[in-house]
N, C-alpha and C positions, 0 to 999 in steps of 0.2 A: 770374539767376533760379534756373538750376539748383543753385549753392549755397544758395540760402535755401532750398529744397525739401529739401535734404539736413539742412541744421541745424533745418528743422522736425521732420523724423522722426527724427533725433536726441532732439531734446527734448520730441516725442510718446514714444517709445521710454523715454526715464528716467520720464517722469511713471508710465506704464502700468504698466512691470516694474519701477520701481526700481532697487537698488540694495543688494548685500550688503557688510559689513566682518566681516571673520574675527580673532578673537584667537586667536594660535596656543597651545597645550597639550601642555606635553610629561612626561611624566612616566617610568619603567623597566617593565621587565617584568612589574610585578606589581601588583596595583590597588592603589590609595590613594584616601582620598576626598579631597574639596575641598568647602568651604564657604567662598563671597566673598558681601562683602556689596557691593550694586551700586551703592553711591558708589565703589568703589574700581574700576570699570570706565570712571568717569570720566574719567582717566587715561591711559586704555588707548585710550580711541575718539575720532580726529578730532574739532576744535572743525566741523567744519560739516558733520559728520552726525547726524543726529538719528535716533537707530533705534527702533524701535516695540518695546518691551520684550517683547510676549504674542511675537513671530517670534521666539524664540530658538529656534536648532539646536544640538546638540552631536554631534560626528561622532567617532568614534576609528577609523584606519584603515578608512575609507571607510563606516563602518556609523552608523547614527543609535544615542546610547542613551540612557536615560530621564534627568530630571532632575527636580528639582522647585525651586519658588519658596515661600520661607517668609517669610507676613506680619507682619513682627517688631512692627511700627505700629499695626495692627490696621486701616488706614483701606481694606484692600478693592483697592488698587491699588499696583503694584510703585513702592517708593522709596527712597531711598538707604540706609535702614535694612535695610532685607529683602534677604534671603539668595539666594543660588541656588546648591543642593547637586546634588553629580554626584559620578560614580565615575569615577579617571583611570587610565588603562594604555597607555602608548607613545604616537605622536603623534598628537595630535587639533584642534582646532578649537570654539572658541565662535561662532557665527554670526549677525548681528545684519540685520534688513532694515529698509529705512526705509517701509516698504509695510504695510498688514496684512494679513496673513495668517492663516490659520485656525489658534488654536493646540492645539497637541499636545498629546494626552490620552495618560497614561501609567497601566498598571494600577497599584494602589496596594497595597503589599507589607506595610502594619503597622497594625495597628488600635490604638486609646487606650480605655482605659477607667476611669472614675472610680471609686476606693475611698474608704472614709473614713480612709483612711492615706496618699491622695497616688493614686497612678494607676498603672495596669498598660500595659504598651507588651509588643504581641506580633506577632512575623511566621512566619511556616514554620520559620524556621531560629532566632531567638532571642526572648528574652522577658526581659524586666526590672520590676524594679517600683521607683517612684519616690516617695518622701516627700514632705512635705509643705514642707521643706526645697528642694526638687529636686534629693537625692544618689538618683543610681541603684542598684540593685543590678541583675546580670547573675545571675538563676535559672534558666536552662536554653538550651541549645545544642548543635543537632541533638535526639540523643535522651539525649541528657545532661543531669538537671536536681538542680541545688543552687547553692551560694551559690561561682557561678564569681569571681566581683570584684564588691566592694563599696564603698559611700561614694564614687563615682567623683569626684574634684576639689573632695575634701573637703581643709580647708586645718588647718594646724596652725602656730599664732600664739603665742609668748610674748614677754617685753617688761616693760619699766614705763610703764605706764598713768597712773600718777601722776607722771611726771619733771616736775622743773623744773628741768632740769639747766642748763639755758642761764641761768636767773637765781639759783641758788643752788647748782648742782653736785650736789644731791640726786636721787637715781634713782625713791625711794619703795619701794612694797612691787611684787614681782614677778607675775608672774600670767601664766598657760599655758592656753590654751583651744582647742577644735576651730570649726570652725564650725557642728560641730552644736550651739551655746550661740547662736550668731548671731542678732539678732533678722529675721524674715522681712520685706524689704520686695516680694519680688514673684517668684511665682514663677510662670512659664504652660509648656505641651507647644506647641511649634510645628512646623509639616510634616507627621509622620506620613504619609507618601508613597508612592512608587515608591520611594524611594531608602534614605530613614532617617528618624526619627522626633528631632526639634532641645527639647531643655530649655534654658530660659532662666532663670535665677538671679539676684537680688542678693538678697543678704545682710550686714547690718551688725554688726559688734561693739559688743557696750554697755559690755562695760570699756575697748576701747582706741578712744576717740571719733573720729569719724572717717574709721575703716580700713573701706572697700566690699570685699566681694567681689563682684566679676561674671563669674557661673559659665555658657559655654553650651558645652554636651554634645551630639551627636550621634550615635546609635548605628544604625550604618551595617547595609545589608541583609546582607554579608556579614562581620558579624562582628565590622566595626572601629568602633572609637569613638573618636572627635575629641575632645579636652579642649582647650577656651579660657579659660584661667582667667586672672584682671586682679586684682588689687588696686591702689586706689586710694586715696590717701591726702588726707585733708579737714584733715588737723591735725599739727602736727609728732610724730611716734613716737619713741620708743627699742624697737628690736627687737631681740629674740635670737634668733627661729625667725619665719621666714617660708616654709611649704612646701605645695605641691600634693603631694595623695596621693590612693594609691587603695590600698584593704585587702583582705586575705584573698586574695591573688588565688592561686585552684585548691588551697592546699596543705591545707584543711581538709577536702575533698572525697576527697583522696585522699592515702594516706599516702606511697606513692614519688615524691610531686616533687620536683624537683628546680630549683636556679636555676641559670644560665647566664647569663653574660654574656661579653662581651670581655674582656679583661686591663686592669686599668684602669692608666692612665698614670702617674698617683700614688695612693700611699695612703701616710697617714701613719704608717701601723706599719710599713710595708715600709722607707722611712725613717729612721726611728729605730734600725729593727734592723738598716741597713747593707747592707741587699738589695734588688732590685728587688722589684716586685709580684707579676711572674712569681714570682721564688723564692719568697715569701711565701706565697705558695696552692700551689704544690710541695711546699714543705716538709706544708702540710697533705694534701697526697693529693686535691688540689681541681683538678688541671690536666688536660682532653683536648685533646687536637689534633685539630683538622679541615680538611683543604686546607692542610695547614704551616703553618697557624696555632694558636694557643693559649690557649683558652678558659675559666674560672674555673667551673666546676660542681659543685654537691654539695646534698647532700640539703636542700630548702629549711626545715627546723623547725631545723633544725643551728644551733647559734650559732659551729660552728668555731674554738673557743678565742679569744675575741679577745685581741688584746695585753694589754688594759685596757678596762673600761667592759662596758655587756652587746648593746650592738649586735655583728651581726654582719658591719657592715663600718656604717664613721662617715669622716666627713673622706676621702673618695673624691671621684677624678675622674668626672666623666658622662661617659658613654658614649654610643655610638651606640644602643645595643638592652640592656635586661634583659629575661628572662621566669623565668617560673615553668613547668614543662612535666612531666608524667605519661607516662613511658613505658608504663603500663598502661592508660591512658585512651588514650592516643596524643593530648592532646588540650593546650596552652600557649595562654597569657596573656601578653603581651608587651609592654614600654610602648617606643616609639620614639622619638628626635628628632628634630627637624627639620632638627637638621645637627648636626656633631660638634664640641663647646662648645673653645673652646680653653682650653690649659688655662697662666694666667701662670707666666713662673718665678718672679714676687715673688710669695713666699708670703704676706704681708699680703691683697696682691691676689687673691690665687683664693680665700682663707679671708673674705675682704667681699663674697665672690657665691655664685653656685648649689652646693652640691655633693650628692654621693649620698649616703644611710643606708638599708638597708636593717635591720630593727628591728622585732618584734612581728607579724612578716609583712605589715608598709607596706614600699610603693614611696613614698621622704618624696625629695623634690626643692624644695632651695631653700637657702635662707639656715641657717644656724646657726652662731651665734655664742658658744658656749659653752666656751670656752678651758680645758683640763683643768691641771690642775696637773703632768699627765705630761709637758706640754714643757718643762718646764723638768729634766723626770730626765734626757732623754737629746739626746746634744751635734748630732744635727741637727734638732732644734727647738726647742732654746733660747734665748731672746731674738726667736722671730722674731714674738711678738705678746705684747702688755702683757697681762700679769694684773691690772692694775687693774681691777676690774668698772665703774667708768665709763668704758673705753676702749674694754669691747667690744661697746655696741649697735651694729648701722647705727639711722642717722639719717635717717630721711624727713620730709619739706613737705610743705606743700602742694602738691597740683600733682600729684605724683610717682607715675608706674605701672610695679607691677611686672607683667609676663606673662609665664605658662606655657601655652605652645604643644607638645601632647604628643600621639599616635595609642598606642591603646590596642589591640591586636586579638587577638582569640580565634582561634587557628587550630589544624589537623591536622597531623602528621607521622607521621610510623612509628615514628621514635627521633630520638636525640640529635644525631646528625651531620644527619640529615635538616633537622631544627627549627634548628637554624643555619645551613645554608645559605639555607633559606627567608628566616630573618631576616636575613639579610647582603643576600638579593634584594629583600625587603620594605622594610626600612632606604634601601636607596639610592634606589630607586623616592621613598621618603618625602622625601629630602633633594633629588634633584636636579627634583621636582615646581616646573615652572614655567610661569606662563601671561602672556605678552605679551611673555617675558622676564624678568621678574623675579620669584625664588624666592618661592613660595608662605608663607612662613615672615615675608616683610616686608609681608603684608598685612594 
């Protein structure tokens, strides 16, 4: 008798108070944000708890901090669609109860307002204004205001539109376009928060049938901006550029910026001319060391002699972190990855996937496929890719997505060395961000 009194209050006890599951969050020393969308917590939570979505907690080192839920459905109630945005720094915790409870009101840091040019997104610390498109622009931050970054996960597309290469081996006529030609199928502002203020995008091409962009943007309270950009392909393509960008970023605002990045692991001129990459930006007067490391810097309008062609760096490795950064503003742009891409030693192979160009003052990340006639002048790049022009689109189906997963964040430093270590803290924070265990970058 006195055991069934005990497993009564036992199982008076769970009905009353419930029941919490924690998903753990770990991220570096330096905040990053995080946008999941809550199918994919699925996954993450026991088949036989069922948690009341409104009790969510989020803890970083024993403290609550704000978060918000964004209704991407529009139906009024959290589902697998819609989002839940937060800002992550060291180790924390997602909290879920099977009980409800009273949910948490968080003050709200960004206001929206409709123009007839698209809409204005403003908080204390930043402000942007949004097209009709939904390409942001960044116009002011703190007390700094002009055209910080612009077109944010604006895509740049060329190709034959007309191939029928598969039934006749013809390519057709070629054609190059931004997605600001894209016809609009839906654009809305979702969130607007405590946290960050969420753009949701698609966009279709009407020359190359088919080709979706699915553009969602986040521009975070403190500065940083999530880029989730998808292409999806409805129809077999032939591509030659497939790239996420973002333009202007800070060097129009002010004349001494500067770019900075790591030393990149290949470049195809360094190459060709029988030197590393290092030597290669040496030789130009382009190399600091920070912490005995060695860093690629110089004035960002620079084109720095290129080998060939008028980019100022083409056919590059990605990197962990670019920026753009103003030693007189004190004030950098900087795009990050979510991890550090490797980089193949078959040249075919790294030259059929993402790489870097910097070019026009774009950050251009992706495909290009544009094979110069320069590799065949010099003896380590010759033969290692067909100059046939039908050999070099990639080839997409049905089915097929590509995404770019990128953090975008406007930050302070003092100087040059300062703004790199920042980003070397910022960067790892970005890559080793993982929640339940697995890296933020696979969700």
């Amino acid at each position: 008798m006195k055991g069934f009194f005990v497993s009564m209050l036992l199982l008076i006890s769970f009905v009353l108070f419930g029941t919490n599951f924690s998903i753990p969050v770990v991220a570096g020393d330096v905040e990053v944000p995080v946008v999941m969308k809550f199918s994919h917590f699925l996954d993450l939570i026991p088949e036989d708890f069922e948690p009341v979505w409104d009790s969510i907690r989020i803890y970083f080192d024993g403290k609550e901090i704000p978060y918000q839920v964004e209704d991407v459905d529009g139906n009024g109630k959290i589902s697998a669609q819609d989002y839940l945005v937060f800002l992550a720094k060291g180790k924390g915790e997602i909290v879920f109860s099977d009980e409800r409870v009273s949910k948490p009101e968080y003050e709200k840091v960004f206001d929206v307002i409709e123009t007839e040019t698209g809409w204005e997104i403003k908080s204390e610390k930043i402000g942007a204004t949004v097209n009709k498109r939904g390409l942001a622009k960044i116009i002011r931050y703190e007390n700094i205001e002009g055209t910080i970054l612009d077109e944010i996960g604006i895509a740049r597309v060329s190709g034959w539109p007309e191939s029928t290469f598969y039934v006749d081996g013809n390519l057709g006529n070629h054609y190059e376009e931004t997605s600001g030609a894209f016809r609009i199928v839906s654009v809305k502002i979702i969130g607007a928060g405590p946290v960050a203020a969420g753009i949701m995008t698609t966009l279709a091409s009407e020359k190359f049938r088919g080709l979706i962009q699915n553009l969602v943007v986040h521009i975070f309270c403190n500065g940083d901006i999530l880029v989730d950009n998808s292409f999806e392909f409805e129809n077999y393509a032939d591509i030659m550029k497939l790239q996420t960008m973002v333009t202007r970023p800070l060097a129009i605002l002010f004349e001494d910026t500067l770019h900075i990045l790591p030393v990149f692991r290949r470049l195809i001129w360094a190459d060709q001319l029988g030197v590393t990459p290092y030597e290669y930006w040496l030789e130009r007067n382009a190399v600091t060391w920070v912490d005995k490391l060695p860093y690629i810097v110089f004035p960002a309008k620079d084109s720095m002699k290129p080998l060939w062609w008028g980019a100022t760096y083409i056919f590059a490795s990605m990197e962990r972190w670019r920026t753009n950064f103003s030693p007189i503003a004190r004030i950098g742009v900087a795009e990050i990855l979510p991890e550090n891409p490797l980089v193949p030693s078959d040249y075919r192979k790294w030259l059929d996937g993402d790489t870097w160009i910097y070019e026009s003052l774009e950050f251009r990340d992706g495909v290009f496929k544009w094979m110069p006639s320069e590799f065949e002048v010099y003896s380590a790049t010759k033969g290692i890719y067909s100059m046939r022009l039908e050999d070099m689109p990639n080839r997409y189906k049905y089915g097929d997505v590509v995404r770019h997963l990128r953090l975008f964040s406007i930050y302070e430093a003092e100087g040059v060395e300062s703004a790199v270590r920042f980003l070397e803290k910022k960067s790892e924070s970005f890559r080793n961000l993982k929640i339940g265990g697995k890296p933020f970058r696979e969700f």
